[in-house]
C-alpha positions as CSV (number, residue, x, y, z in Angstrom):
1,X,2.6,13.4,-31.8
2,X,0.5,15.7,-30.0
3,X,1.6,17.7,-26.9
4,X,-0.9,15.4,-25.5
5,X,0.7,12.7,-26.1
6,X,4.4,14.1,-25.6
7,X,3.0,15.0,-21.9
8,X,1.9,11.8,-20.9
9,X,5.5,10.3,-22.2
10,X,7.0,12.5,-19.6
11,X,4.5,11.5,-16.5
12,X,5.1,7.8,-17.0
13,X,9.0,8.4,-17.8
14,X,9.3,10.5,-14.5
15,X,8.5,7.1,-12.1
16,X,11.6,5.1,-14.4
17,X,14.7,6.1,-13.0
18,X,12.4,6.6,-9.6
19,X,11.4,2.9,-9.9
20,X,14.3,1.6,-10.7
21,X,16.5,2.6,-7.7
22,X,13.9,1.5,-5.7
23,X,14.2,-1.8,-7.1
24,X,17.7,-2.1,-6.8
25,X,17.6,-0.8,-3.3
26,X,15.0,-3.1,-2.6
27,X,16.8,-6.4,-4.1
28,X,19.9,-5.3,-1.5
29,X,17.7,-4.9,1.0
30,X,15.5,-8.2,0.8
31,X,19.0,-10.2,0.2
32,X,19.9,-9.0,3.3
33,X,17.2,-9.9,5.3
34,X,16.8,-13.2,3.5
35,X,20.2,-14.2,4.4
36,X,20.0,-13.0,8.0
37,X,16.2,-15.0,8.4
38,X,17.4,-18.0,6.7
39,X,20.5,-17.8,9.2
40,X,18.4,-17.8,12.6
41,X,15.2,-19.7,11.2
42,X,15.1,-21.1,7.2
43,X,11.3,-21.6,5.6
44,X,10.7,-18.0,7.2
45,X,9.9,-15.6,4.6
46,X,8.6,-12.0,4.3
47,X,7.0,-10.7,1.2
48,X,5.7,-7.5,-0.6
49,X,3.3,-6.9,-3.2
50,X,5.2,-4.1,-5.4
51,X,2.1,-1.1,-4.9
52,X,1.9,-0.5,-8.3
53,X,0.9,-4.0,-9.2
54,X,-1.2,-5.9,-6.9
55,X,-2.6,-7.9,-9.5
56,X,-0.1,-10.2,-10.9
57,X,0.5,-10.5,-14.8
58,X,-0.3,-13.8,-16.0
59,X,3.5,-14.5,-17.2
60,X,4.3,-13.7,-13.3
61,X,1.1,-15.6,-12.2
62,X,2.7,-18.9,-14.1
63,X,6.5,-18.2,-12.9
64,X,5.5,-18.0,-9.8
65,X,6.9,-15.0,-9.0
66,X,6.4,-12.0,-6.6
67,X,6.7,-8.6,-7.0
68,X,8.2,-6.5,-4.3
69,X,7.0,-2.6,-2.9
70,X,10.1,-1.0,-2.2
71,X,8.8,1.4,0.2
72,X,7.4,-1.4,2.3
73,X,10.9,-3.3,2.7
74,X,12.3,-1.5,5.1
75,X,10.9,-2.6,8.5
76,X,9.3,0.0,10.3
77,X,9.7,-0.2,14.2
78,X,5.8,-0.6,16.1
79,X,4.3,2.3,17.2
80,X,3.9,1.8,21.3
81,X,0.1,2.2,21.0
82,X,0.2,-0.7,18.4
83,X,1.8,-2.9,20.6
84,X,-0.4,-2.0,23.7
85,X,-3.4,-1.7,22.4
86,X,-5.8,-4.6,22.0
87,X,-7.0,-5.4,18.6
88,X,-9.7,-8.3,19.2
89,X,-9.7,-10.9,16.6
90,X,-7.2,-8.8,14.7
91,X,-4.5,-9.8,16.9
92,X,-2.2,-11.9,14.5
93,X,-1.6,-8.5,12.6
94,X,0.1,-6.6,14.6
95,X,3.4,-8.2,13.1
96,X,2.2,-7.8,10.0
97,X,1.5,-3.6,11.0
98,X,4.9,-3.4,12.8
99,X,6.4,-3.8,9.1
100,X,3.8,-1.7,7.6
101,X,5.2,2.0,6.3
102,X,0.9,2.5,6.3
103,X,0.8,1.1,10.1
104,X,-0.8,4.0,11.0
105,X,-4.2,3.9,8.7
106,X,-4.8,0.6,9.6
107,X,-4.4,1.7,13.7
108,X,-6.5,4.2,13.2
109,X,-9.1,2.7,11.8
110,X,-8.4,-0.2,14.0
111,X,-8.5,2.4,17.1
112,X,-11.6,4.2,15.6
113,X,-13.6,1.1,14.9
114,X,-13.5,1.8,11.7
115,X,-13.3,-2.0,10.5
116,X,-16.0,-4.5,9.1
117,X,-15.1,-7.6,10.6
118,X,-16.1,-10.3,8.2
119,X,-14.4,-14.0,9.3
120,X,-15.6,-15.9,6.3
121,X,-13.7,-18.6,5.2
122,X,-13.5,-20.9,1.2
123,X,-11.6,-24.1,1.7
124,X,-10.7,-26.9,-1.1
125,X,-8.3,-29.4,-1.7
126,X,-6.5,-28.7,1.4
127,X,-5.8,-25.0,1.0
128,X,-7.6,-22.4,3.3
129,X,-8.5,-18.6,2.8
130,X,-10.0,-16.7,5.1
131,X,-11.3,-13.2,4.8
132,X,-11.0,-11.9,8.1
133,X,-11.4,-7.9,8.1
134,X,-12.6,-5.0,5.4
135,X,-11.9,-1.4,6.1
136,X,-12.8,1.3,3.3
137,X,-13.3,4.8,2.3
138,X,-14.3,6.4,-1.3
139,X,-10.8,6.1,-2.4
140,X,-9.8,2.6,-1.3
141,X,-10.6,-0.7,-0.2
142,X,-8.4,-2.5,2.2
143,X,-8.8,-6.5,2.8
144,X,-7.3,-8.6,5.3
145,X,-6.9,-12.3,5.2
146,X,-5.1,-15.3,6.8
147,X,-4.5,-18.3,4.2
148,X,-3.8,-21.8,5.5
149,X,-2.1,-25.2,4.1
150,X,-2.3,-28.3,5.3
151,X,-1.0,-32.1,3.8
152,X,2.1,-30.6,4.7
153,X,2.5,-28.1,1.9
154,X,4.3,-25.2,2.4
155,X,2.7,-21.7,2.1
156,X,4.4,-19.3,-0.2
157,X,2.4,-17.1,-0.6
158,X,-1.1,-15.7,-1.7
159,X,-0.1,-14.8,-5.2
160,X,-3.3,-13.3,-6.2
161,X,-6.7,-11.5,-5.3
162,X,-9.4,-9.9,-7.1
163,X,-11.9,-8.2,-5.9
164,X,-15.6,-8.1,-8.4
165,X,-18.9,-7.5,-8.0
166,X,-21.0,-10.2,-6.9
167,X,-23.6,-9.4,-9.5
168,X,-22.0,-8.6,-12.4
169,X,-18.9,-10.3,-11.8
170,X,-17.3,-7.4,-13.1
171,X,-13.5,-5.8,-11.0
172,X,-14.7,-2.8,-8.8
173,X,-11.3,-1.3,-8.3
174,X,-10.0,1.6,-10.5
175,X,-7.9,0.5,-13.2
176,X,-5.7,3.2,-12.8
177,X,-5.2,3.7,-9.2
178,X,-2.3,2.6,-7.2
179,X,-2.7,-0.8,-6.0
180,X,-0.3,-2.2,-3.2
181,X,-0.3,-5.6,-0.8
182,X,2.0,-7.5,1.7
183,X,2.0,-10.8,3.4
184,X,4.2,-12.8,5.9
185,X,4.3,-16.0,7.6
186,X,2.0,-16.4,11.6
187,X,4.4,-16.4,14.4
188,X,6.6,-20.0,14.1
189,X,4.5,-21.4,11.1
190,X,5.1,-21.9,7.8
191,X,1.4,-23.3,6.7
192,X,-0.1,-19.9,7.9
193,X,0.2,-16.2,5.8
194,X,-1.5,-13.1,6.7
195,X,-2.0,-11.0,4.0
196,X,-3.3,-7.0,3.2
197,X,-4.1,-6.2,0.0
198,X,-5.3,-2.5,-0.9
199,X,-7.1,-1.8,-4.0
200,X,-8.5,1.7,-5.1
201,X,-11.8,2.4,-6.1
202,X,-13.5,5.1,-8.1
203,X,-15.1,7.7,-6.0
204,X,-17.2,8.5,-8.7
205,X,-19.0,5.2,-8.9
206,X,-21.5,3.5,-6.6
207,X,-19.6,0.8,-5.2
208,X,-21.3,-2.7,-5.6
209,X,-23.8,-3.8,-2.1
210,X,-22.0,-7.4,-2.9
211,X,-19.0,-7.9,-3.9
212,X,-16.7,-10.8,-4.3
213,X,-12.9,-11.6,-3.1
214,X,-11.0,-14.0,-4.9
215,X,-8.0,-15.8,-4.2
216,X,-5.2,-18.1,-5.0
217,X,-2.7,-19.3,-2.9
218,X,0.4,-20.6,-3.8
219,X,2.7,-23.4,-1.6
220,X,5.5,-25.9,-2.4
221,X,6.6,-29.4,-0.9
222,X,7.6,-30.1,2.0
223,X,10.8,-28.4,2.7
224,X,11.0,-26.7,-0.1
225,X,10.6,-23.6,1.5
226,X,13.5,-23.5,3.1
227,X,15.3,-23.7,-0.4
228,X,17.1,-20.4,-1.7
229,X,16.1,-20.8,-5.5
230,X,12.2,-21.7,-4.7
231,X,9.9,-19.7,-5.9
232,X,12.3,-19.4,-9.3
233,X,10.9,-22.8,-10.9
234,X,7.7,-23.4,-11.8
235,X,7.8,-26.6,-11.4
236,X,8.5,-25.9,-7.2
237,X,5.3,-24.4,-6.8
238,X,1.9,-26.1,-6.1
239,X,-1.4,-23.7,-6.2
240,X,-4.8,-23.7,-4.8
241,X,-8.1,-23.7,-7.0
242,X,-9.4,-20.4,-7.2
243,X,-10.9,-19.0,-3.5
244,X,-14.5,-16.9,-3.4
245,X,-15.6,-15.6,-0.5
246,X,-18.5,-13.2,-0.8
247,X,-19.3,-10.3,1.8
248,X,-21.7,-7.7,1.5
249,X,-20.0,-4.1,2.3
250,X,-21.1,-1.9,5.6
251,X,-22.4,1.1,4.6
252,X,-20.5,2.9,7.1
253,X,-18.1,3.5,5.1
254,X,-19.6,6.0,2.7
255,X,-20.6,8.1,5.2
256,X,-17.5,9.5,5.2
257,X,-16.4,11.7,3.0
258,X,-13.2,12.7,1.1
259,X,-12.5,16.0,2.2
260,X,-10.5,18.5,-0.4
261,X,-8.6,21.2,1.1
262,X,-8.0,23.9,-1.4
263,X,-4.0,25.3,-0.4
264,X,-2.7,27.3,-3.5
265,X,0.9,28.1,-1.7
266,X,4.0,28.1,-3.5
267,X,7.4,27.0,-2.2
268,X,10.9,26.5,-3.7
269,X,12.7,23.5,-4.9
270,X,16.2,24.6,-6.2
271,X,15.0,27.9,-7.6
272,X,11.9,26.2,-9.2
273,X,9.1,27.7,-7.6
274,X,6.4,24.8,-6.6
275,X,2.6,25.0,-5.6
276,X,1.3,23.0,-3.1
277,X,-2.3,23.3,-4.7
278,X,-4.4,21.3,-2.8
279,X,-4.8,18.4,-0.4
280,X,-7.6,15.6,-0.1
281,X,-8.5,13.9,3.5
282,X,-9.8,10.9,4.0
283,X,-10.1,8.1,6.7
284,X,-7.7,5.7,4.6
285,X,-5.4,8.4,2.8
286,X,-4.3,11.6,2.7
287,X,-3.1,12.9,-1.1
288,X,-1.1,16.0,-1.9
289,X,-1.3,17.3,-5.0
290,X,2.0,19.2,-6.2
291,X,1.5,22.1,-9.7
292,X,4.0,23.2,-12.1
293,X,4.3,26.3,-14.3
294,X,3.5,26.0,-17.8
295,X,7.2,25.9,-18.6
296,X,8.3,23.0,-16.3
297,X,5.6,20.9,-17.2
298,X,7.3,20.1,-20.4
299,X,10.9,20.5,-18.7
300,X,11.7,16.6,-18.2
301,X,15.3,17.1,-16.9
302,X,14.2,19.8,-14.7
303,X,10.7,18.1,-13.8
304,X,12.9,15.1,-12.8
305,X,15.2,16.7,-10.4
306,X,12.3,18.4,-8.9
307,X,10.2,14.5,-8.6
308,X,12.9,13.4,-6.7
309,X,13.1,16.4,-4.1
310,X,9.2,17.0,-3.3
311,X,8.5,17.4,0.4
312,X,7.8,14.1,1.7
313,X,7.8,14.6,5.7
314,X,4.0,15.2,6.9
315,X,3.3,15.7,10.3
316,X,-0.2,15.4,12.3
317,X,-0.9,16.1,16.4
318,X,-3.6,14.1,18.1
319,X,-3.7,14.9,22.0
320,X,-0.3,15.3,22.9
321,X,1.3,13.3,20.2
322,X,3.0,14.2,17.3
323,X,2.7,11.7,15.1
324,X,4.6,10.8,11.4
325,X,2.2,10.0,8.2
326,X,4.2,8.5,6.4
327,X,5.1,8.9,2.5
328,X,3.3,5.4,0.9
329,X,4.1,6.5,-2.6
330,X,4.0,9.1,-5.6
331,X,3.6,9.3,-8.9
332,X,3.5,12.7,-12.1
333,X,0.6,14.4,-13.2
334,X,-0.3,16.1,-16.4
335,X,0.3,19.6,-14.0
336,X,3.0,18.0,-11.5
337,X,3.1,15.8,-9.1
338,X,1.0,13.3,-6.2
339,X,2.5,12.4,-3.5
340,X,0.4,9.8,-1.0
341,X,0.5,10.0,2.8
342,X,-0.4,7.4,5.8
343,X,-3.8,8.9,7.2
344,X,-5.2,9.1,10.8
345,X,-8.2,11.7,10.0
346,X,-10.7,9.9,11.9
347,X,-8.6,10.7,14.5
348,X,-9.6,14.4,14.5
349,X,-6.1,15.4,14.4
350,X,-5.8,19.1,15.7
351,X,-3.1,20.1,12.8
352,X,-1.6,18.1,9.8
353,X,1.7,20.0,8.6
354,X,4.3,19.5,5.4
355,X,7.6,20.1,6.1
356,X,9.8,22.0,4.0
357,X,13.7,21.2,4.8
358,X,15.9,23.8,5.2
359,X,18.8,23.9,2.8
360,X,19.2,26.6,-0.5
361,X,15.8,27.7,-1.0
362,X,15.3,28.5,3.3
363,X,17.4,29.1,5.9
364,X,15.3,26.9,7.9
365,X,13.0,24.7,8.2
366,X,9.2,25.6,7.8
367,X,6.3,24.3,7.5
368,X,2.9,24.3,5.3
369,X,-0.4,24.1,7.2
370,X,-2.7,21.4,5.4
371,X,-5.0,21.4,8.3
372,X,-5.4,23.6,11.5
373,X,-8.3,23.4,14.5
């Protein structure tokens, strides 16, 4: 085996044990909000698409099945601009944001006008999708969408979306991106979802001028829903044909550009000395990119405890707010590590800081300057 090889054994190893308490936190978590929903309100339901796998395999596709993003389970509480501001035709999202550890992308861009509102609909057999908003950068696409049953069927979900070009019929997203979603029920209905899936793209490649989105959405009998085993029998669940809608992209969104901030300044994580090496901004993301020495690269007990203690706390002013980007998932490198942030660039933020908790490495807490007007 080749120190290649060896090397990329260790970067997909790393996200294990980081993967699996997630899940296990997140089954907890979801049982206890299940319970307490089903208590006040049963058929309600709140789902996740786990961000690593947007696109469902096919043995998940034919169970049924959902997978869940654990940083997304924990509610996060609105913003007060979310809830006062007014989002247009938007509207219905804001529950869907006020759950949304990436709330504050989609406000910005929201805020910004940074949207493409499309409002196309595909309907057959009594299902419904439609496509209601893009919003997109180099790095990723973002679609949001409001499916619909009717006959009486229950909505359980949208279970699955690609995204292709029109032309070629071909995916556009990049196969080895981190891909994420989430979905819940419209205020006091169970025949209505509103969905957001994010797929990342190549920035590399000219993105298609037409492209296709494709979905499937999955329901069961009447009150079935309501049912604490649905969704575990395949024989429960009822789905839609297959759901094009096509759109043609605004070129606005290629106008702006990913912006790479070049950092190079080392830190300390129990005695392990880190590099904050550089930092890419952009209007739907903002990427840190963590480096190793040579000799913790191949250190797997050492790189691990180091994973699980990289800085996740980024800060950004805009006015006289201080405002939290929040952490929205992380993942190893061949040199170390990526760690993905909430982004509000197109905001023209006058500072974006990491924070560096005090403990045995500082006395107290400081901070590393990622951008400063």
């Amino acid at each position: 085996m080749s120190s290649q090889e060896e090397l990329a054994m260790l970067i997909d190893a790393e996200r294990i044990p980081q993967e699996q308490k997630m899940e296990s936190a997140a089954a907890q978590i979801y049982a206890i909000q299940a319970g307490l929903e089903l208590g006040k309100k049963r058929g309600k339901k709140l789902m996740f698409a786990r961000s690593a796998m947007a696109v469902l395999t096919a043995s998940v596709l034919i169970a049924g099945l959902l997978f869940f993003n654990p940083t997304q389970l924990m509610p996060q509480q609105a913003s007060t601009s979310i809830k006062s501001s007014n989002w247009g035709v938007l509207e219905p999202f804001k529950k869907l944001a006020s759950l949304d550890g990436d709330a504050l992308t989609l406000e910005s861009a929201i805020r910004n006008d940074y949207v493409q509102i499309v409002n196309k609909s595909a309907e057959k057999n009594g299902y419904k999708i439609t496509l209601n908003a893009v919003i997109a950068d180099e790095n990723k696409i973002i679609l949001l969408y409001t499916g619909t049953t009717s006959g009486g069927q229950e909505i359980y979900n949208v279970n699955s979306v690609w995204l292709t070009d029109a032309v070629t019929g071909q995916s556009v997203v990049d196969e080895n991106g981190s891909r994420g979603g989430m979905g819940l029920h419209a205020v006091d209905s169970i025949y209505t979802w509103l969905g957001k899936t994010i797929y990342p793209l190549d920035k590399e490649k000219a993105f298609p001028k037409e492209v296709v989105a494709n979905f499937q959405i999955a329901s069961v009998d009447p009150g079935m829903l309501a049912k604490p085993k649905t969704g575990t029998d395949l024989a429960d669940m009822r789905y839609s044909d297959r759901l094009k809608v096509s759109f043609a992209i605004d070129p606005k969104f290629w106008e702006q550009k990913t912006e790479t901030v070049v950092i190079n300044q080392p830190f300390m994580i129990d005695g392990h000395e880190v590099n904050l090496a550089q930092v890419e901004l952009s209007p739907l993301s903002i990427v840190v990119k963590f480096t190793l020495s040579e000799a913790l690269k191949t250190d797997w007990e050492i790189r691990n405890e180091i994973f699980g203690k990289t800085p996740s706390e980024l800060t950004s002013r805009v006015g006289k707010r201080e405002l939290k980007n929040n952490s929205i998932g992380g993942s190893g490198s061949e040199d170390g590590f990526i760690s993905n942030f909430s982004s509000n660039v197109l905001d023209h933020p006058k500072f974006i800081r990491l924070k560096l908790d005090a403990g045995p490495d500082r006395e107290k807490e400081e901070y590393i300057d990622i951008l400063k007007k």
